[in-house]
C-alpha positions as CSV (number, residue, x, y, z in Angstrom):
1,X,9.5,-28.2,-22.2
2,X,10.2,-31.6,-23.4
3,X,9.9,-32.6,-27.4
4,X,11.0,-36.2,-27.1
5,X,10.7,-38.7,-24.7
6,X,11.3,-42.4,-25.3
7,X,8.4,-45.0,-25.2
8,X,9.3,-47.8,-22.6
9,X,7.8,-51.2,-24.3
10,X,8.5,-54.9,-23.4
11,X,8.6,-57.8,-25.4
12,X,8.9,-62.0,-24.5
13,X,10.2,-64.5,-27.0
14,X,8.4,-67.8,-26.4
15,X,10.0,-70.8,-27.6
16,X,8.2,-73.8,-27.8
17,X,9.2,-77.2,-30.1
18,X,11.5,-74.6,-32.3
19,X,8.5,-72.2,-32.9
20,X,8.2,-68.8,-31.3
21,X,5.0,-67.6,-30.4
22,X,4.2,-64.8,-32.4
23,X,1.4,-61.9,-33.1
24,X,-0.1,-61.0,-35.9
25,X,-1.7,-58.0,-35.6
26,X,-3.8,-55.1,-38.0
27,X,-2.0,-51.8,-37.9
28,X,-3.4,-49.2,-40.2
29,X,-4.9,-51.7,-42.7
30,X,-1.8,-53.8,-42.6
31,X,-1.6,-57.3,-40.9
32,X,2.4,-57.3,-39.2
33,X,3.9,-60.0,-37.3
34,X,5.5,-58.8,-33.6
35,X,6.5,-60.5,-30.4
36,X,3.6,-60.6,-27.8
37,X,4.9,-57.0,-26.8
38,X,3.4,-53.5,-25.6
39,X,4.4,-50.7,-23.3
40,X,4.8,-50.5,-19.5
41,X,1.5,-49.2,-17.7
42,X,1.7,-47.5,-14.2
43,X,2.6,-48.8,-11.2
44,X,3.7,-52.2,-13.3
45,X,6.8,-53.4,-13.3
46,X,8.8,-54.4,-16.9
47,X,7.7,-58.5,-15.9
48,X,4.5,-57.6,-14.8
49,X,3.7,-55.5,-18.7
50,X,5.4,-58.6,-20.1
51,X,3.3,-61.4,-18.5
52,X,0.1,-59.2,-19.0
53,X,1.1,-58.1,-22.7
54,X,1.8,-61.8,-23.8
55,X,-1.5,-63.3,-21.9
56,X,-3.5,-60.3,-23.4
57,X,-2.3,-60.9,-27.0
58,X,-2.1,-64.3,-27.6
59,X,-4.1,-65.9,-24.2
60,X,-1.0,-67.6,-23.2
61,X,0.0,-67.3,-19.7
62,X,3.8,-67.1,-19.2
63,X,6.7,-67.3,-16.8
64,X,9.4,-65.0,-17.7
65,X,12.9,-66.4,-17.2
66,X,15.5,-63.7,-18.2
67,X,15.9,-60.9,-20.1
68,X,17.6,-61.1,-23.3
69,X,18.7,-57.5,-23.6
70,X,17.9,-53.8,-23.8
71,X,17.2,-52.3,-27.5
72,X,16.9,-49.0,-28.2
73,X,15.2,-48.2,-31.6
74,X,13.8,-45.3,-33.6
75,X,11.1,-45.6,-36.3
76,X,11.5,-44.7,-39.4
77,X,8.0,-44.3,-40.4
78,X,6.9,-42.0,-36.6
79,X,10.1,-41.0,-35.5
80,X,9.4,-42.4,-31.9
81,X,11.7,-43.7,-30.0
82,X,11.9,-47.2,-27.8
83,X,13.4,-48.4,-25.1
84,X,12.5,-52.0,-25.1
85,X,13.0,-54.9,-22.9
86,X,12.9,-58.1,-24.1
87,X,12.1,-60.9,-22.1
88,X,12.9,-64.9,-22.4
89,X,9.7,-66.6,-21.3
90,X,8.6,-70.1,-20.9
91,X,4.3,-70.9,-22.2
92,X,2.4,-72.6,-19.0
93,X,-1.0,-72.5,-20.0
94,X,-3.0,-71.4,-22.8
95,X,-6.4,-70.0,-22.8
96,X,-8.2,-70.8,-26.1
97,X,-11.0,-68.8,-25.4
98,X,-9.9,-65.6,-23.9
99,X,-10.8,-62.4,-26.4
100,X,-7.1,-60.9,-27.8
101,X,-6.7,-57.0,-27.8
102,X,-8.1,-54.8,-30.4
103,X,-6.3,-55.3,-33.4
104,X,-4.6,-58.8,-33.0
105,X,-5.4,-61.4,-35.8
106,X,-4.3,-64.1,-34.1
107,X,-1.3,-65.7,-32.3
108,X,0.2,-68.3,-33.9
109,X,3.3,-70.0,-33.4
110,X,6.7,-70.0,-35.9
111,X,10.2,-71.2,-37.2
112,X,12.9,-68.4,-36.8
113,X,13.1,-69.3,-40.8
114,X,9.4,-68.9,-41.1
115,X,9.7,-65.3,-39.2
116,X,13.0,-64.4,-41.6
117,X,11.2,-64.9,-44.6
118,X,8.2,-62.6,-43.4
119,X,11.0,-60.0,-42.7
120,X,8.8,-56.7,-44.7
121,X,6.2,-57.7,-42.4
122,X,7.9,-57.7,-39.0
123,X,6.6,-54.6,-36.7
124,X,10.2,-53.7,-35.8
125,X,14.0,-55.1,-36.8
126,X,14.5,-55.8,-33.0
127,X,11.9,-58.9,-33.5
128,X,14.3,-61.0,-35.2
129,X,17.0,-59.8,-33.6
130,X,15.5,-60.9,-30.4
131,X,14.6,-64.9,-31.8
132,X,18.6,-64.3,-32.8
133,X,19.6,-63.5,-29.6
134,X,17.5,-65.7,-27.9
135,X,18.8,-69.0,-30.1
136,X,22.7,-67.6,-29.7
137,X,22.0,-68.2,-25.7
138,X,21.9,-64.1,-24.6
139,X,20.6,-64.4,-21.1
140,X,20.7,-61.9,-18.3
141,X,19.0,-62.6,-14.6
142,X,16.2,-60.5,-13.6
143,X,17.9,-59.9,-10.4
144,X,19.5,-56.7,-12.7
145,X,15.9,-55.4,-12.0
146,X,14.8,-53.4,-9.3
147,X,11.2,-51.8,-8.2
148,X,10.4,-48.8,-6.0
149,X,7.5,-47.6,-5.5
């Protein structure tokens, strides 16, 4: 039997006028701030959860352009386990009036020094770590991706 088994997520960084398009969401009482982000569904490919995730969370439609790496992270507070992909994506159309998920507050668009200083209320360490990488020019084709179904 298997105990542990790692959570496969995606995340996209969307930088616009040197703001990031960000979420905030309600988790257990508390309002966080997170990458549009969210785990891979069946029969989806990483893209695919990542253009769905980000146009489900913050009704921004999005074309992704690279990845920016692979994390791997374990939480402190569940002890589960992530393998996320994060994403480099460009914002082509916003829908204004599209209903978010359950649970997101809003999207809303910041500075990397606006997300540093909300650092206690980031979902994850990997969120500015991926604005970092994303500013310091990591890029990675999605040709390094394949699909079989």
């Amino acid at each position: 039997m298997r105990d542990w088994l790692p959570r496969v997520t995606v995340a996209t960084v969307v930088e616009q006028d040197g703001r990031f398009l960000m979420v905030e969401e309600n988790i257990r009482g508390q309002n966080i701030l997170n990458q549009p982000a969210g785990h891979l569904e069946p029969k989806e490919t990483l893209v695919e959860a990542a253009i769905r995730e980000t146009l489900e969370e913050t009704g921004w439609e999005v074309r992704i352009d690279h990845l920016i790496e692979f994390s791997q992270w374990t939480s402190s507070e569940s002890n589960n386990h992530y393998l996320r992909s994060c994403f480099a994506g460009t914002a082509l159309k916003h829908h204004p009036d599209k209903p978010l998920d359950a649970g997101i507050v809003a999207a809303i668009w910041m500075t990397r020094d606006e997300v540093a200083a909300a650092k206690d209320r980031l979902r994850s360490p990997l969120v500015l770590h991926h604005i970092d990488h994303y500013i310091s020019g990591k890029r990675n084709n999605l040709d390094i991706f394949s699909y079989y179904d």
